[in-house]
Rosetta silent file (secondary structure, phi, psi, omega in degrees, C-alpha in Angstrom):
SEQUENCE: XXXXXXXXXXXXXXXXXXXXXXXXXXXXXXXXXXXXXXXXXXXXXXXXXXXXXXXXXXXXXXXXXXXXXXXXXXXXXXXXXXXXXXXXXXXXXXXXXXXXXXXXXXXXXXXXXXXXXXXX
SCORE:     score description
SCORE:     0.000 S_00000001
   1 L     0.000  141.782 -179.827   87.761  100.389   94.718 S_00000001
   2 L   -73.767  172.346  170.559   91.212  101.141   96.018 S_00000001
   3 L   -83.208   16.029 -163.018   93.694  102.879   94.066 S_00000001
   4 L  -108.046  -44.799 -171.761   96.268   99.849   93.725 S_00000001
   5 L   -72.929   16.969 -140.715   93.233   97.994   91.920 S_00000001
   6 L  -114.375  -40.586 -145.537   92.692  101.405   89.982 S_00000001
   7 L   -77.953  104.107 -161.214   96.150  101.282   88.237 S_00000001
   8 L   -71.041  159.507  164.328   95.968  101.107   84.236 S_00000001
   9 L   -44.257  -33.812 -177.031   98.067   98.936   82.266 S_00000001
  10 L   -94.007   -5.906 -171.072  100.128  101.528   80.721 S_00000001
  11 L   -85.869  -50.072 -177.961  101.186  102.750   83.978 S_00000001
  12 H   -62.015   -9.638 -165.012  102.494   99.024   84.811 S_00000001
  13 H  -111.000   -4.167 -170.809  104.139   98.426   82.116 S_00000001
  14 H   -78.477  -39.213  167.733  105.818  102.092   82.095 S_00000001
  15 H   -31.926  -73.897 -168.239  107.175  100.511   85.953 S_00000001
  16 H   -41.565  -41.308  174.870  108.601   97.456   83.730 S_00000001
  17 H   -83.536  -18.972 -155.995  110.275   99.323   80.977 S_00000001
  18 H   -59.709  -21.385  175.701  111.628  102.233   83.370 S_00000001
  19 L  -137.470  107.244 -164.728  114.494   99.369   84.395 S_00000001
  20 L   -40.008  139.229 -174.237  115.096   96.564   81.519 S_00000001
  21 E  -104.935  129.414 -145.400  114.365   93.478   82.766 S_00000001
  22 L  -103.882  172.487 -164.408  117.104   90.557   82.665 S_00000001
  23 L   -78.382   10.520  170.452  116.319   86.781   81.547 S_00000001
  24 L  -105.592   10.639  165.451  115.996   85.599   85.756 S_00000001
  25 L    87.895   -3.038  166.937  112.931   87.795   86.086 S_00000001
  26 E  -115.904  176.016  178.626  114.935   90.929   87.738 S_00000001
  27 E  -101.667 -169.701  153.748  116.236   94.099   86.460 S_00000001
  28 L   -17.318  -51.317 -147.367  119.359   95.754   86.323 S_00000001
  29 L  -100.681    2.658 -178.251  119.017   97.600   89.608 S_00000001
  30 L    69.463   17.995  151.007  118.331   93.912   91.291 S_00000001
  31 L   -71.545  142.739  178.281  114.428   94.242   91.873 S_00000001
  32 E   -94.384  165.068 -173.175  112.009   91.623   90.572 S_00000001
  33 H   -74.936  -13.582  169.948  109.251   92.957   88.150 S_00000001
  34 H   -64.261  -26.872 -158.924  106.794   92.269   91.374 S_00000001
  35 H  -105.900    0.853  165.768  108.316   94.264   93.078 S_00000001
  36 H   -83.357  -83.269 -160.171  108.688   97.677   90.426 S_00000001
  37 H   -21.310  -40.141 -171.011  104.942   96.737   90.006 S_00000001
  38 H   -64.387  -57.206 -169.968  104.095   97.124   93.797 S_00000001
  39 H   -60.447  -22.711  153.114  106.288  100.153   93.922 S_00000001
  40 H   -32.595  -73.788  179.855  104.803  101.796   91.110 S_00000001
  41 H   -66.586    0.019  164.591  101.044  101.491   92.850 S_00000001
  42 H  -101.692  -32.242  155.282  102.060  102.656   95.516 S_00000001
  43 H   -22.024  -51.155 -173.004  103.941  105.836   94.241 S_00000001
  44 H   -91.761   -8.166  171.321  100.552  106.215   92.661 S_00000001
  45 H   -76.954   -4.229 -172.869   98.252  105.740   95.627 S_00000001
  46 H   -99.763  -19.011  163.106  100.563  108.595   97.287 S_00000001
  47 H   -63.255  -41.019 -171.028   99.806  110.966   94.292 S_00000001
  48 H   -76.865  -28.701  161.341   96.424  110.171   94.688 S_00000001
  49 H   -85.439  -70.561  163.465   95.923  110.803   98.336 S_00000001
  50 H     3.426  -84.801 -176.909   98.306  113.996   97.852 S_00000001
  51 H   -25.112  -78.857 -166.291   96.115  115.160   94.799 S_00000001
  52 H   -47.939  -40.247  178.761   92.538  114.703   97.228 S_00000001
  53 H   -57.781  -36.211 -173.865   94.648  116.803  100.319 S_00000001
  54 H   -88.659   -8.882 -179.372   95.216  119.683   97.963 S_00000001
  55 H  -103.410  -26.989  163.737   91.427  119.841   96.645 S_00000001
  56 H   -21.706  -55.030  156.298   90.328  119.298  100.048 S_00000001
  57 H   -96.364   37.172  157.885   89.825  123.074  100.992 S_00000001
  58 H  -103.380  -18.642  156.661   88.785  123.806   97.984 S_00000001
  59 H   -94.286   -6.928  177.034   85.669  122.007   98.714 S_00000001
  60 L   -75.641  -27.291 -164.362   85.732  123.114  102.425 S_00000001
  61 L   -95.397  -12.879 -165.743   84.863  126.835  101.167 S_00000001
  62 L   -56.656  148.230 -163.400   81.973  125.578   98.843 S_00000001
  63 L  -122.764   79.483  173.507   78.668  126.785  100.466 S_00000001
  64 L   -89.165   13.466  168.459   76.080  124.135   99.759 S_00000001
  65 L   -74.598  -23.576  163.459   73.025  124.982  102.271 S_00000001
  66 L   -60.939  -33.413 -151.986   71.527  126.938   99.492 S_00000001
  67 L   -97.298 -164.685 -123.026   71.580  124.967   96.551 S_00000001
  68 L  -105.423  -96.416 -145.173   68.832  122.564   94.873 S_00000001
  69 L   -80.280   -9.175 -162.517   70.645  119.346   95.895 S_00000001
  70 L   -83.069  163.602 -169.186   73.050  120.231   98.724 S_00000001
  71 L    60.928  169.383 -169.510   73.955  120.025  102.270 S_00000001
  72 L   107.162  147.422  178.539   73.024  118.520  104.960 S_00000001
  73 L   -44.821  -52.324  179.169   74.493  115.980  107.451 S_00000001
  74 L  -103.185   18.902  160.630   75.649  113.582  105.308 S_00000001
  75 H   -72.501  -64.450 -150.639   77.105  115.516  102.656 S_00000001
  76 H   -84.582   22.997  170.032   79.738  117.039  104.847 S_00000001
  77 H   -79.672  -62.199 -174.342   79.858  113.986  106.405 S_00000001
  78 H   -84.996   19.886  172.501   81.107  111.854  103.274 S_00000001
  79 H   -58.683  -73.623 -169.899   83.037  115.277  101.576 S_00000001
  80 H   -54.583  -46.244  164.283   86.099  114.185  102.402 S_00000001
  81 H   -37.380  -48.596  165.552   85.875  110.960  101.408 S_00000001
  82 H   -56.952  -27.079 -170.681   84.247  111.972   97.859 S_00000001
  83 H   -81.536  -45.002  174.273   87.669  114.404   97.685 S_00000001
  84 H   -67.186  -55.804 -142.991   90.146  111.363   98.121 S_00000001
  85 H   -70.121  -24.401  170.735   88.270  108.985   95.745 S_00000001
  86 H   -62.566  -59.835  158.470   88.696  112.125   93.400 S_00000001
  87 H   -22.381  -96.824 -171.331   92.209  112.510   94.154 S_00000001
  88 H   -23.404  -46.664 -173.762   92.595  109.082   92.967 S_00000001
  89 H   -68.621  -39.457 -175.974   90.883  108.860   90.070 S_00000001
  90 H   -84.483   20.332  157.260   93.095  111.955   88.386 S_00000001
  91 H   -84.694  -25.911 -143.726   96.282  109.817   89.963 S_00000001
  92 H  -115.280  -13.067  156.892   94.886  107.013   88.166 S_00000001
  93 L  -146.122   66.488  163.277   94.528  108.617   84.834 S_00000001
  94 L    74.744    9.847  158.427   97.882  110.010   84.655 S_00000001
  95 L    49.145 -160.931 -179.977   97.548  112.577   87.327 S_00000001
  96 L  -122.087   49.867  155.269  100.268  115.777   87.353 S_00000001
  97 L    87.873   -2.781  173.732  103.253  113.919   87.474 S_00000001
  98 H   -48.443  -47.183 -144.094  103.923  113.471   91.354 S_00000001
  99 H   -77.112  -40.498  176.006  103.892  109.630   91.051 S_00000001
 100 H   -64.712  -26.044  163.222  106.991  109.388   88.591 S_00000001
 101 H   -65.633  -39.770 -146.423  109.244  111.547   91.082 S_00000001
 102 H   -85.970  -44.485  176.660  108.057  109.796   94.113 S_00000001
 103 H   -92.172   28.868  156.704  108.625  105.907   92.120 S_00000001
 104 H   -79.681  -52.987  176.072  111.723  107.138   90.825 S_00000001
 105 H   -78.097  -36.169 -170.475  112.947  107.946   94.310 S_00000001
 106 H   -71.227  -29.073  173.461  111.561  104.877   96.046 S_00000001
 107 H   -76.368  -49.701  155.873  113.445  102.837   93.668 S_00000001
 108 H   -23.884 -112.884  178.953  116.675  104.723   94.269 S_00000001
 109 H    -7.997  -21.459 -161.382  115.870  104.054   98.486 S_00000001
 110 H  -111.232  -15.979  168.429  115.068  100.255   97.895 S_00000001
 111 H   -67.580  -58.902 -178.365  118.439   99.838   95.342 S_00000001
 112 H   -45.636  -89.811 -172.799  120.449  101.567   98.026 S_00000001
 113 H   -38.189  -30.922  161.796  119.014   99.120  100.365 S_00000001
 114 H   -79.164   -6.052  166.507  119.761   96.217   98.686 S_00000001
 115 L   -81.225  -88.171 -118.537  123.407   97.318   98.042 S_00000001
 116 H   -79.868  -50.980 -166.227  123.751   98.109  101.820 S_00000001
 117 H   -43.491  -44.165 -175.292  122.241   94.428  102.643 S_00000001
 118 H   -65.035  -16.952  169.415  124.744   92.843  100.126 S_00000001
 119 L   -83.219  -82.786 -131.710  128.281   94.335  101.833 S_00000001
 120 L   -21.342    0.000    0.000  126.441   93.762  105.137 S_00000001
């Protein structure tokens, strides 16, 4: 499962509250609630690949030719792959706080844009 379908309820609805939502279905900042919703999941799929990049060599030094279940071609074949879906999963239950800078800023970037379109 991806990490957009991964994305709890309370996370979505924290998107919803972070800018009050007006009786025409946008908020304050001129965004529709679709579209804090998107930006949310994706703020959190970039914590979540982020998260898996930083335990990536931390699994790179583990030395699994030894043990009971380990090694072998298609362990280090699928490693990395097991390290993002990990990544994800601690993005996906509340992670360490990356995702609220990064959809903080992205809203900032997409208000700004929608300001510049509106002189334009």
């Amino acid at each position: 499962m991806s990490a957009v379908s991964n994305v709890n309820a309370a996370q979505i609805t924290s998107a919803q509250n972070a800018a009050s939502t007006t009786q025409a279905g946008t908020t304050q900042s001129g965004l529709s609630a679709q579209a804090l919703e998107k930006t949310r999941k994706a703020a959190i799929e970039f914590e979540g690949m982020t998260i898996g990049e930083m335990l990536q060599p931390m699994f790179d030094t583990v030395d699994t030719a030894n043990s009971l279940f380990g090694g072998g071609a298609a362990e280090s074949q699928f490693r990395s792959l097991q390290v993002l879906e990990m990544g994800k999963q601690i993005a996906n239950n509340g992670g360490i706080g990356l995702a609220d800078s990064v959809y903080r800023q992205m809203l900032a970037m997409q208000e700004k844009a929608q300001q510049e379109k509106g002189t334009s």
